[in-house]
C-alpha positions, -999 to +999 in steps of 0.1 A: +000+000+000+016+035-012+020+065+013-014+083-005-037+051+006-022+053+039-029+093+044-060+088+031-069+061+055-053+077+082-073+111+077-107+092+075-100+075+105-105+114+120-131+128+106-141+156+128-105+166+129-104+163+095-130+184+084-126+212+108-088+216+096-104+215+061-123+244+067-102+266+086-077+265+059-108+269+034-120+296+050-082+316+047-081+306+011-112+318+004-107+351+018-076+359+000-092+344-032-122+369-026-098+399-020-074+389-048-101+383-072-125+414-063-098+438-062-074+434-095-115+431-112-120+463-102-091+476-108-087+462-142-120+478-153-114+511-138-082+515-161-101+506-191-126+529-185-097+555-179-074+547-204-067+574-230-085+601-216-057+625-203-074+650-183-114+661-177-126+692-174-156+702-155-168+727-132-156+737-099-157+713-071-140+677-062-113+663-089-122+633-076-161+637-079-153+649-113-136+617-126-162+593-111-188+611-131-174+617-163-156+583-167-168+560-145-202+573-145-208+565-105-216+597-091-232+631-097-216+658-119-198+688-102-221+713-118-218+724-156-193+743-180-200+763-210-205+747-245-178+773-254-151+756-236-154+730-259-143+747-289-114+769-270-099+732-262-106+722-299-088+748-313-059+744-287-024+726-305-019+709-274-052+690-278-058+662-300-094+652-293-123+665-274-150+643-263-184+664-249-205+652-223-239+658-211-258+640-183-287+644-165-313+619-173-318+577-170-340+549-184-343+526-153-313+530-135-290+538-164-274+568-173-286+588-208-253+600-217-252+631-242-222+628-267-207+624-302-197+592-318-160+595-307-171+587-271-184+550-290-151+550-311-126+557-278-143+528-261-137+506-295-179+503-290-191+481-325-229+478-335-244+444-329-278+457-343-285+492-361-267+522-366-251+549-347-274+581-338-273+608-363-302+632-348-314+645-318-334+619-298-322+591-308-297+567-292-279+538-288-279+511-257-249+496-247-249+454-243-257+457-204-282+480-204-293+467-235-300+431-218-314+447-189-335+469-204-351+445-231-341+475-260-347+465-292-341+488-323-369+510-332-385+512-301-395+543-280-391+554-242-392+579-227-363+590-197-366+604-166-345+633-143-321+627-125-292+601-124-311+574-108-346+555-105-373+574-095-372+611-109-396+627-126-409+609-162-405+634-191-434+623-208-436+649-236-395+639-250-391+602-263-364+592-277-361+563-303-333+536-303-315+534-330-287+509-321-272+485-300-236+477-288-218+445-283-205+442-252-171+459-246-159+450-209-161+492-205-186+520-192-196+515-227-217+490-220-239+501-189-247+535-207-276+548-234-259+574-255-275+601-281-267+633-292-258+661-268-287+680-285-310+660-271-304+665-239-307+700-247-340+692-267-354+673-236-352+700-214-366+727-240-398+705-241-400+700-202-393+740-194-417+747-225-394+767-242-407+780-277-376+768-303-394+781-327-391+817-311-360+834-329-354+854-301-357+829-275-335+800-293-305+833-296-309+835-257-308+795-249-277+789-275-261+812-262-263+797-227-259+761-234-236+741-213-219+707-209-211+685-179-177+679-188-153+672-214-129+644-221-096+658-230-067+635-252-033+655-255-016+659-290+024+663-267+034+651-237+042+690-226+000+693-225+005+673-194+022+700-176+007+732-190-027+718-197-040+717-160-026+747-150-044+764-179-075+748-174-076+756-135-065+792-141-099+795-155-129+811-134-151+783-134-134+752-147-112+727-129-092+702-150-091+661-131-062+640-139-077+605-141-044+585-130-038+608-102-073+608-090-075+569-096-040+567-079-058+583-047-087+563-052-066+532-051-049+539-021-075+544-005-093+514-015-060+496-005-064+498+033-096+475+032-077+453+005-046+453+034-067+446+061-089+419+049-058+403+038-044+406+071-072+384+084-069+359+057-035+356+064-040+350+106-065+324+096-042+305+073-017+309+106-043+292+125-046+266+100-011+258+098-017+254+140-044+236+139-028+208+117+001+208+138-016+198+168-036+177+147-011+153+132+008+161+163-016+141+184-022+119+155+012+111+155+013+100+197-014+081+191+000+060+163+035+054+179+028+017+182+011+014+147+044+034+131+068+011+148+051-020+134+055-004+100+095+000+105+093-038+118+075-050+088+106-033+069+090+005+060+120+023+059+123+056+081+118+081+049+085+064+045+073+075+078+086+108+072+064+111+038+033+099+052+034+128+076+043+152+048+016+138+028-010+139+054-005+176+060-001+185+019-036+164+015-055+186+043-037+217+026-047+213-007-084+198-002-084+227+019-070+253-009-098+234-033-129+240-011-115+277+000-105+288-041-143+275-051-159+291-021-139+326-030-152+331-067-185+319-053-184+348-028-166+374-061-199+364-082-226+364-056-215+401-047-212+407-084-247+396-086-257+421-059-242+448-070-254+448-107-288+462-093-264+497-086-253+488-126-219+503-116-193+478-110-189+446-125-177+413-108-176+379-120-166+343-104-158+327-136-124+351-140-094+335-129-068+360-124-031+351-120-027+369-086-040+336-076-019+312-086+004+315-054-028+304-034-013+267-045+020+273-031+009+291-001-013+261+009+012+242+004+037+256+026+012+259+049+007+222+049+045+218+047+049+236+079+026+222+098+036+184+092+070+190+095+076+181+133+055+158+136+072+138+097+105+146+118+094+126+149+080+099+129+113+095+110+129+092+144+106+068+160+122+044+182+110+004+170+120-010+204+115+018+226+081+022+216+074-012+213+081-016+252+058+008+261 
């Protein structure tokens, strides 16, 4: 009979003991699998979402406000800029592409994002049905809010204020859709997008504004705004001057999206440290459970071990059974706790697609977690060591005596 048959037999002999040192090593595995997992997910999508867009400029208030609205689309907007500002970028050298946006509106939770077709292009957004919108009221659903929504092409809603469920219903401004994106891992895909116009238009038709009035539509153009823009430098010197520009302005204020998300991170990171800091005293107290528990094991089978070095096992085989013994607990336990972690990453992923913000999935394997493996297995290592040490010393006759 091979060393395997013999741990096995020997751990089913314990079952209790067994199963509890199974958990506790599940339950550290599972907690650094969650926080490994959950964290480079979000991560990863938040630099996706960020990537290329060099600075944004909005109004006056919180950089960090600013870049969770305009890119990640997660909070409110810091107030509005002039549509003028747009074309003083444009025409700027240092600037190589401007990308508006308007918000203010939803369709059941998701955001009615005002734009051009750039904002599509930067997010490499491709049509699984349609066309891209051309006039005012039309628009195009990304995959998620697509799915979510039931959108098909040609149909009409109607949106409502406000950034979330439950504002008021503009009755009197439908829009038609027009398209529908596949899915592109981005914001992309958790927005409806049309024209900045008609977000303009929408409002018009809810204040009652008379377009047809010339006098009136002189007065509104010339007061139209944006939420903010998304900036893309032309030279690496618009990264010094640009800001400075942009924040020497009255009422504008330019947001750095890998600073802000730098802060963001760091922030972020003391949870991330501190839950790993737990998962790490529980794998400790795994590794001492096991210990005492093929510790004792190992008193208790004095006699049995000496018969074995009688019947001629030679004293390495002693010392592998140990070893084996604690790698077996280590890695059932790594199993149970890696499978219990991604259940945890998509059950939360679950939860938190009703907020339409964040997106988490169980089924992504990241390579962060391929030293789970080795650390269980140190872990198991460790904690047979002693006890594969004393088994390799046993003592046939002094043992036998007793």
């Amino acid at each position: 009979m091979n060393n395997i048959s013999l741990a096995l037999k020997s751990l089913r002999f314990k079952p209790l003991a067994t199963t509890l040192n199974i958990i506790l090593m599940a339950v550290g595995i599972a907690m650094m699998t969650f926080v490994l997992s959950a964290s480079r997910q979000l991560e990863d999508g938040a630099m996706r979402d960020a990537q290329g867009i060099d600075l944004v400029v909005g109004a006056k208030g919180s950089p960090l406000q600013l870049i969770l609205s305009s890119i990640y689309q997660v909070d409110v907007p810091t107030g509005n800029i002039p549509l003028a500002t747009q074309a003083l970028l444009a025409q700027n050298r240092m600037v190589k592409k401007v990308i508006p946006l308007a918000l203010g509106d939803s369709y059941e939770g998701f955001r009615i994002v005002g734009t051009n077709p750039d904002y599509i292009t930067h997010y490499e957004g491709e049509l699984a049905q349609g066309k891209l919108f051309d006039l005012p009221m039309q628009v195009v659903f990304g995959a998620k809010a697509a799915a979510r929504t039931g959108a098909t092409v040609g149909a009409t809603f109607v949106g409502s204020h406000g950034l979330s469920r439950g504002g008021e219903v503009h009755k009197n401004a439908p829009y038609t859709v027009v398209g529908l994106l596949k899915p592109t891992g981005t914001v992309l895909d958790r927005l409806v997008l049309t024209p900045v116009d008609s977000v303009w238009k929408v409002h018009e038709v809810v204040n009652g504004i008379d377009v047809n009035d010339k006098e009136e539509k002189e007065a509104m153009d010339a007061d139209r705004e944006l939420t903010a823009l998304l900036v893309q430098y032309s030279s690496p010197l618009a990264t010094v001057t640009m800001p400075r520009y942009i924040n020497s302005q009255t009422d504008l204020q330019a947001a750095q999206p890998a600073l802000e998300a730098a802060k963001l991170f760091r922030l972020l990171g003391v949870g991330v440290d501190v839950m790993r800091g737990i998962a790490l005293i529980v794998l400790l107290s795994a590794a001492l459970s096991m210990f005492v528990a093929l510790y004792n094991a190992l008193e208790e089978r004095k006699t049995d071990l000496a018969i074995l070095r009688t019947l001629g096992a030679p004293p390495i085989k002693l010392f592998s059974l140990l070893l084996i013994e604690g790698l077996l607990l280590a890695m059932a336990g790594a199993l149970a706790g890696w499978l219990l972690g991604h259940a945890a990453v998509e059950v939360l992923g679950h939860a938190l697609s009703d907020d339409q913000n964040m997106t988490l999935s169980g089924w992504i394997v990241t390579p962060d977690e391929l030293w789970l493996l080795a650390v269980a297995a140190v872990v198991g290592f460790t904690a047979a060591f002693i006890p594969a040490i004393r088994a390799y010393r046993t003592d046939i006759a002094t043992t036998l005596a007793h």
